[in-house]
N, C-alpha and C positions, 0 to 999 in steps of 0.2 A: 563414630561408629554407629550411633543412633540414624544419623541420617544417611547413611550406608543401607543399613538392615531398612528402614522400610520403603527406600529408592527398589530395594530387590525385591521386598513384597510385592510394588507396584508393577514391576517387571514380570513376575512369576504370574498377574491376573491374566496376560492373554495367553499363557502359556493354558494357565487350567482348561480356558473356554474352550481352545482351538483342540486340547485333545478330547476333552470330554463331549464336544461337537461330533467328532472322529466314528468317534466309539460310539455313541448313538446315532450315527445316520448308519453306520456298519449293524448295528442292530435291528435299528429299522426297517433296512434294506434286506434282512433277510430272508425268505421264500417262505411260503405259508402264513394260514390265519391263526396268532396264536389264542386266539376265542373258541376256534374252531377244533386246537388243539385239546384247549383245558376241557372240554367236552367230552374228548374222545369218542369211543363208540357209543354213547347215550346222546340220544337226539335233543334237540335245542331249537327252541322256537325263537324265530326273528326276532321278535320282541326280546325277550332276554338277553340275546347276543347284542341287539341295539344299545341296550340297557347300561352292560357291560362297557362298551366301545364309549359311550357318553361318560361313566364314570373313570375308568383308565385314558382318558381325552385322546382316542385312539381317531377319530373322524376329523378333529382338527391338522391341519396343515405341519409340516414337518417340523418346523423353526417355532412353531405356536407350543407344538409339545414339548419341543426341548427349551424352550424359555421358561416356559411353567414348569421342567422341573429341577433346573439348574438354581433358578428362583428360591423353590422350597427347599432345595440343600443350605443355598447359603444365607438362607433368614429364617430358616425353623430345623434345618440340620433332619429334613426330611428326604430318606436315599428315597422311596415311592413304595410301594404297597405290591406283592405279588399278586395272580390273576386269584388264588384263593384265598385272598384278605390279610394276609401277615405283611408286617411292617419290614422293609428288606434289613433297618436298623436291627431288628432281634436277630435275625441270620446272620449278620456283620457281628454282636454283641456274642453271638453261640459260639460261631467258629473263628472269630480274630484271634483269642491268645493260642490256638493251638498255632495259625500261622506265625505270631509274633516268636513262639517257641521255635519253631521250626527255623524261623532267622534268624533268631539270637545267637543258637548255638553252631547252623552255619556262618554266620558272622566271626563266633570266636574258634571255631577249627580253624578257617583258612587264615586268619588273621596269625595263628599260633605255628599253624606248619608252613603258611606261606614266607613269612616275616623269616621264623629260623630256618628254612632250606636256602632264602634267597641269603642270607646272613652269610652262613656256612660258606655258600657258593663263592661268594665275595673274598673272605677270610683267606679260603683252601685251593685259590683262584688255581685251575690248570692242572688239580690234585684231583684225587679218584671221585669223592665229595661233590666238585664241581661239575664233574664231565656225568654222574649221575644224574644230579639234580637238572642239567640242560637236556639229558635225554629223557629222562622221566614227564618234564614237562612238556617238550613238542609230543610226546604223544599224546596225554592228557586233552591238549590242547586240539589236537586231533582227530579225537575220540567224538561225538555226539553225547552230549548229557542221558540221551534213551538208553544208548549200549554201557554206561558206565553204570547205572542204575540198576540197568539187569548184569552186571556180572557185581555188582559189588551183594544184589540181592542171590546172586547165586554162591559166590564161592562164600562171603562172612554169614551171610543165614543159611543157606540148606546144603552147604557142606560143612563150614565147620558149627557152626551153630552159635556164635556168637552173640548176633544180633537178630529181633525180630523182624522180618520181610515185609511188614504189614500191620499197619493199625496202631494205635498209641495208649496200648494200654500197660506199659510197662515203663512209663516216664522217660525218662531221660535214653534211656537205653533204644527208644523205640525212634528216636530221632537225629541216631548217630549216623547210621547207612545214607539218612535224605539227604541230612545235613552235608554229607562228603561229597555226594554223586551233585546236590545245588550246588555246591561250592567248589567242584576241583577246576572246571578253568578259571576262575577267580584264582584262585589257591595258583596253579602254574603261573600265573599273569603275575600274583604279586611277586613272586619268588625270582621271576626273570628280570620284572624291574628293580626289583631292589638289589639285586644283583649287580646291574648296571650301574644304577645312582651311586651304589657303595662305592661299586672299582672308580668312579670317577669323583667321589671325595677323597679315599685313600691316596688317589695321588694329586691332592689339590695343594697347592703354597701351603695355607693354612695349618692343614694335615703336615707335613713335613715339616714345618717351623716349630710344633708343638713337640712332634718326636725327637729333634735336635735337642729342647731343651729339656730331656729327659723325662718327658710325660711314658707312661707305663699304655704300653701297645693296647691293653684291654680300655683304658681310660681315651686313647684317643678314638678307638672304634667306636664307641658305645659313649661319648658324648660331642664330636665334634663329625663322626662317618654317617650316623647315624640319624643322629636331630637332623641335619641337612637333609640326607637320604630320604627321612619320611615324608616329607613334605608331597611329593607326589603317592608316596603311598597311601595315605591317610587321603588326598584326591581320589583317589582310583577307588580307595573301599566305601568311600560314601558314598559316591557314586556306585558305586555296584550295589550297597545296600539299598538304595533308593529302588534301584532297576529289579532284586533279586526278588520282589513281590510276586511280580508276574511271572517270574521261572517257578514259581512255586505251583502252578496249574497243572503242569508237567510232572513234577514231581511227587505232587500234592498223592496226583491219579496213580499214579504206579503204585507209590507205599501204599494206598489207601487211605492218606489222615485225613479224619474228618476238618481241613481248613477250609478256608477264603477261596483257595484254588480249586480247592475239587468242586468245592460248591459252583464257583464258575463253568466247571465242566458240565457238571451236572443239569445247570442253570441254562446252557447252549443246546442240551439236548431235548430239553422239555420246553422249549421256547420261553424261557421267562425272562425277555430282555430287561426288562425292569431288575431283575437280581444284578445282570451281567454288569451294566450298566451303574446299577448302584455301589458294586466290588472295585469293578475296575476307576471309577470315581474317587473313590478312598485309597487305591493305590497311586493315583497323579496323584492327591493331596498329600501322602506320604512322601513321592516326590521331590516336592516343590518344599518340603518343610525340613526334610535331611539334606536337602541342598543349600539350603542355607545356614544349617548347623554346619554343614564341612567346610564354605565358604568364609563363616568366623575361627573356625581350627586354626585354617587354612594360613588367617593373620596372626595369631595366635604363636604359631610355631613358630612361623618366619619373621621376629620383629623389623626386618626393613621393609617389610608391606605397610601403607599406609592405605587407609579408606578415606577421603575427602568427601 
C-alpha cells in the first residue's frame, strides 16, 4: 500500500504543473494592464509602474514568471502577494473555512438524501417511491445550478422564509439553500447510481443464496446490497468533492458568502491574477489530495482490490 500511495503522489506531480500552467497562462493572457488597473484614475509615473512590474516580475517572460511562482508554493508555501502588498495566504487563511463549511455541509445533504432516495428507489423498484425519485432527478439534472439557486432563493427565503438568501451570518442555517442548489445534481446522480448498483446486487447469486438461507431482507440489503453498491458511490463523491471547490465561485456569488469562490469572482474583476491564481492553486491541491484519499476507500471497501 505504501508503495501504491507514493507511485500516485508521483503520478498526481504533472497533473498539478500542467493545470496550474493552465490557469496562469489564462491569467495572464487576460486583456489589460493590471498596474495600470491598481491606479485607477490617479496618475502614475513610469517609474513607479516600472518599479512595480520589477517587483511582481511582471517584464520577465511567461514560463520565468510561472516557474518563480510554482517554486515559492512548493518550497516556502508562498500563494504570491496582491498588487497592494497582502500575502494571497491571508485571503486563503480569511475565507477557506467559510468555503470548507459550505462543502462540508453540501458534502453531507447529498450524501444523506442522495444515498436514501437512490436506497428507497432500489427497495420500492416500479412503486410510486421509484417512479418519483427517476422523475424528480432528470429534472434536477436538467435544471442549471443558476436557476436552481434562484428558485430555492426565492420560494425557501422570500416566500416562505425559512432560510436566509444571503450572507452567513446566521451559522449553519445560512448554508442550507448553497449547500442544496451546490449539491442537487450531485444529490440526483448519486441517487440514480445507487439505484442501479442496488437493483443489480439484489439480484446477484450471492444476494439470493443469503435470502434462501434465511437471512432477514433488511440484513441482506444493508450488508451484502449495499457494501457492494457503494463502492462506486463513495468514487463518484470523492470525486465530486474534489471538483465541488470550483462550483462554489458560482455559488459562492449569488448567496453572497464571503468564500474562496467569491473571492475568485471578485479577484477576476479587479484584475488581481495573483489571488485567481493562488485560490485556484489550492483547489488542484485539494484535488489531487482527496483523490487519493477516495482511491485508499476505494481498496478499503472492496477487499479483492490489491495495490502491488
Amino acid at each position: 500500500m505504501t508503495r501504491y500511495i507514493i507511485r500516485r503522489l508521483i503520478q498526481f506531480i504533472p497533473v498539478v504543473i500542467i493545470s496550474t500552467l493552465i490557469v496562469y497562462a489564462m491569467v495572464f493572457a487576460l486583456p489589460g494592464d493590471p498596474i495600470r488597473a491598481l491606479a485607477g484614475d490617479r496618475p502614475m509615473s513610469e517609474a513607479a509602474q516600472e518599479v512595480l512590474r520589477e517587483q511582481y516580475n511582471l517584464n520577465d517572460p511567461f514560463f520565468v514568471q510561472y516557474a518563480k511562482y510554482i517554486w515559492g508554493v512548493f518550497t516556502a508555501g508562498d500563494f504570491g502577494t496582491t498588487f497592494n502588498g497582502r500575502p494571497v495566504m491571508d485571503i486563503i487563511a480569511q475565507r477557506l473555512p467559510v468555503t470548507l463549511q459550505l462543502a462540508a455541509v453540501t458534502f453531507v445533504v447529498q450524501a444523506i438524501i442522495g444515498i436514501a432516495a437512490g436506497a428507497l428507489a432500489a427497495i420500492f423498484r416500479d412503486r410510486f417511491i421509484d417512479r418519483l425519485v427517476q422523475v424528480s432527478t432528470v429534472i434536477v439534472v436538467a435544471m442549471p445550478v443558476l436557476v436552481i439557486a434562484f428558485l430555492l432563493q426565492l420560494i425557501f427565503g422570500l416566500n416562505l422564509g425559512w432560510f436566509p438568501i444571503a450572507g452567513a451570518q446566521e451559522g449553519l442555517r445560512s448554508f442550507i439553500l448553497p449547500a442544496i442548489a451546490l449539491g442537487a445534481v450531485s444529490m440526483a446522480m448519486i441517487a440514480r447510481l445507487l439505484r442501479s448498483e442496488l437493483l443489480d446486487a439484489l439480484h446477484s447469486d450471492y444476494v439470493r443464496t443469503a435470502t434462501a438461507k434465511g437471512m432477514k431482507r433488511s440484513r441482506v440489503v444493508t450488508r451484502h446490497g449495499m457494501r457492494n453498491s457503494m463502492i462506486p458511490i463513495v468514487t463518484f463523491m470523492g470525486a465530486d468533492l474534489a471538483t465541488m471547490m470550483s462550483g462554489t465561485i458560482l455559488v459562492e456569488t449569488i448567496f453572497n458568502l464571503p468564500g474562496l469562490g467569491e473571492q475568485v469572482f471578485r479577484s477576476i474583476q479587479q484584475q488581481e491574477g495573483t489571488v485567481v491564481v493562488g485560490i485556484v492553486t489550492l483547489f488542484v491541491l485539494f484535488f489531487v489530495v482527496i483523490n487519493l484519499i477516495v482511491d485508499i476507500i476505494y481498496g478499503l471497501l472492496d477487499p479483492r482490490i490489491r495495490y502491488e
